[in-house]
N, C-alpha and C positions, 0 to 999 in steps of 0.2 A: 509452612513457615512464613511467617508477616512481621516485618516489623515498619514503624511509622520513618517517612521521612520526604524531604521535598525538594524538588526541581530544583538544578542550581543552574541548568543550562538554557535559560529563557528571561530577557528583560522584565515578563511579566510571568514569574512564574504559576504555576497550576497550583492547585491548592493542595494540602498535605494527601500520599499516598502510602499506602500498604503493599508492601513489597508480597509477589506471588509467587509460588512455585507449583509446575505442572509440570505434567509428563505427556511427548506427545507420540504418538504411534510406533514411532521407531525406538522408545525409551528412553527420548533424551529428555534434561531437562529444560524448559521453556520460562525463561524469567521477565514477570511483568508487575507493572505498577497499577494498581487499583486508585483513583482520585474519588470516595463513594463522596455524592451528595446527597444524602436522606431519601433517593429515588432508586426504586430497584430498574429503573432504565438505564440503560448502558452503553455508551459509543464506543465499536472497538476503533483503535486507531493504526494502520500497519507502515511501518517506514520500507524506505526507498533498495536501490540496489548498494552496496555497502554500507548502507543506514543502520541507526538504531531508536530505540524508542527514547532516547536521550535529543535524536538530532531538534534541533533548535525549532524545524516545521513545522513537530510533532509537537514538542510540549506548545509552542505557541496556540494551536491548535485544543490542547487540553484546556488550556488556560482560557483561553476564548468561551469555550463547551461549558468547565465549573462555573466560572463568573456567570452562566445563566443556568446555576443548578441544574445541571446534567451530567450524569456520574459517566467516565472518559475509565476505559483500559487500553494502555499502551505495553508492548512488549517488543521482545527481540526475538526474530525466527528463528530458527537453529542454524548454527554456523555465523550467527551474525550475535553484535553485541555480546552481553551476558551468556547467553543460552548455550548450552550444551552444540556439539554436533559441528561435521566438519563445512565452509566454508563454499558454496558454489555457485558458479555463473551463470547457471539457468535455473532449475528448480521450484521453477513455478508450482507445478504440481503439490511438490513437494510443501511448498510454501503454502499453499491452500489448505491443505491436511492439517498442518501447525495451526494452522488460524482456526480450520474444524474443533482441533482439540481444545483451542481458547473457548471459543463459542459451547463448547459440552460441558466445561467447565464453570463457567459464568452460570448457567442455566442450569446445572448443581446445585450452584451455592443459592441459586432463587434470586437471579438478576434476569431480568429482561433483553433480551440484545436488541437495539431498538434501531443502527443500525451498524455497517462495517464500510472506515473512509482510509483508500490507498492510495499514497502520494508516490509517482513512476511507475517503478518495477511492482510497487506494494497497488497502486493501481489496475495493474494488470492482473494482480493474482487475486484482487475484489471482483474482477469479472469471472475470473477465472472459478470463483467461488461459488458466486451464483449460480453459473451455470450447472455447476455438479451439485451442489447440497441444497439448494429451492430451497432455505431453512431461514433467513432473515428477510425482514417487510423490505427493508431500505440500504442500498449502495450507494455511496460519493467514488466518484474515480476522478481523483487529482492526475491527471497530465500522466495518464497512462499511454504505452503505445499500441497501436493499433498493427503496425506492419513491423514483427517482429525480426521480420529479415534483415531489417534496416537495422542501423548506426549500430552495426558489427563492427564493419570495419573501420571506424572513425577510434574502437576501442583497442582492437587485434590488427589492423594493416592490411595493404591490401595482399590478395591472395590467403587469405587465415586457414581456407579449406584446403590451401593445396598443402598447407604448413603443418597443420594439422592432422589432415591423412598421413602425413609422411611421419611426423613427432609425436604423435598420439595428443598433443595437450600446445598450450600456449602459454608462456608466462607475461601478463599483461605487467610493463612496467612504467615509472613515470619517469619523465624527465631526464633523470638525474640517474636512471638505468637501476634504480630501486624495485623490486617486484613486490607487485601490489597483492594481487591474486592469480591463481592457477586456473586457466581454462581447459577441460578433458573433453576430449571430441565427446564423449559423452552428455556431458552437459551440456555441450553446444547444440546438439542435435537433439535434448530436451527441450532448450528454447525455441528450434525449427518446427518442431513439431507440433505446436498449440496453431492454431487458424482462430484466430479474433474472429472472421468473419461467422463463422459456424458457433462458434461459441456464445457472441453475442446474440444470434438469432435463438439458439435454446434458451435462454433468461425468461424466464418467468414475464405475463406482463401484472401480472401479481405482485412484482416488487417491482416498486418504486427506485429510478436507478436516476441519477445524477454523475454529470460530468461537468468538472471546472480546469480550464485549460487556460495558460496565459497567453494571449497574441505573438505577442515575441520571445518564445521559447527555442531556445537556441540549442535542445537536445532533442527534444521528440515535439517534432511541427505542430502546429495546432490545424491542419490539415487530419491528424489521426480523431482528433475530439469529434471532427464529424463525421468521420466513419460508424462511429458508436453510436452518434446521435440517429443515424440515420437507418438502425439497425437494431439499435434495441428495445424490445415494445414499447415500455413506459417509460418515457426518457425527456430529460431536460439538462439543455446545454446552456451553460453561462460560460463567456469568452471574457475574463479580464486583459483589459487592455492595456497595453504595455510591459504585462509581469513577463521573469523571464521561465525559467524551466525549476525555480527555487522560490521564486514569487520576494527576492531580495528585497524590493524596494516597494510589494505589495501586500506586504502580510496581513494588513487590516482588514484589506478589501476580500484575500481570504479566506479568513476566518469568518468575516461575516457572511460571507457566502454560503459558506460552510453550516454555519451556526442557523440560517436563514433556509438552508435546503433541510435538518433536520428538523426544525421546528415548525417549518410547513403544515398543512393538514392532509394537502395533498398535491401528487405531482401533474406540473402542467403536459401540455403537448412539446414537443419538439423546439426551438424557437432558432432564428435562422442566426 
């Protein structure tokens, strides 16, 4: 099912998209936007933790990619955005699988996946990619976290394990005592379960991996960008200076980064 239509949630929108429908392992449905520009090369693009392929990072980000003729797919994982399927606070794995099913579908239709860039939580499950499916040349990880045990409880409170053990689940809410989303000890203990460290050491140094991290990120430190760097064979770190954890006030410097890591020819060393 395609039909034509364009970004409205970006100052500089991306260029006109074909709406996509896929199915991913579990039967659900997976919905994304196709930006083709005359190039069977393909960036996938994955949004964050309550993200969608709408959020403002992402199409900035498309928009960036088309303006220099490079065809961009954006979507929503399952439970999130559009797509089918219920809602959860870890599911990384999961989230990776979804992204396999993008990736086998792209390469169906006779697109090239040239590479795959996750901004946070969609950062972490680009690593998380690599390391199981060795099937794409090139990774960007936007301000993924490296020490997953951390800023739990800046989201759940403190003690969330003992809350948890006893309640089966946690209703994370804001403010205003509105519930956001449901946390299930199971999910939780999803999220515990992945080790960055082992994961990033299995990565191919056959793909080329990228990490861009803002200095003054006020949710996942930029203390984790160099765990990665430091860890995954073929890797390069760019630190923008000053962005925060949404790159608010540095979307250009971004993008070009971004747009600058894909159009590379090749990846450097490490860089401090």
């Amino acid at each position: 099912m395609a039909e034509q239509l364009a970004s409205q949630d970006a100052p500089n929108p991306p260029a006109p998209a074909q709406r996509v429908l896929m199915t991913n392992t579990h039967g659900e449905k997976l919905v994304g936007l196709l930006h083709h520009m005359g190039s069977d090369k393909v960036v996938v693009l994955c949004h964050g933790f309550t993200g969608s392929k709408d959020y403002s990072l992402i199409t900035d980000l498309a928009a960036a990619l088309t303006k220099q003729g490079i065809s961009v797919f954006r979507f929503d994982f399952s439970g999130n955005g559009e797509s089918e399927g219920e809602f959860q606070y870890g599911n990384y794995k999961k989230e990776a699988a979804d992204l396999h099913s993008v990736v086998l579908y792209l390469r169906q239709e006779k697109y090239d996946v040239a590479a795959i860039v996750g901004h946070s939580k969609g950062g972490d499950v680009v690593v998380l990619y690599a390391s199981i499916y060795k099937d794409v040349p090139m990774v960007v990880n936007l301000s993924g976290r490296f020490h997953l045990e951390k800023g739990i409880e800046e989201r759940l409170g403190k003690e969330f394990m003992d809350r948890i053990n006893k309640e089966g689940y946690i209703d994370a809410k804001d403010k205003s005592g509105n519930v956001l989303y449901r946390v299930t000890k199971e999910s939780l203990m999803e999220r515990l379960s992945h080790d960055l460290h082992a994961t990033s050491l299995s990565i191919s140094k056959e793909c080329r991996f990228f990490t861009i991290h803002g200095s003054a990120d006020e949710i996942i430190p930029v203390e984790d960008a160099y765990e990665f760097a430091r860890l995954i064979p073929n890797h390069k770190l760019r630190v923008i200076e000053g962005a925060n954890h949404c790159y608010t006030a540095h979307r250009r410097e971004l993008s070009d980064a971004v747009v600058e890591a894909i159009t590379t020819s090749e990846a450097g060393e490490t860089t401090p």
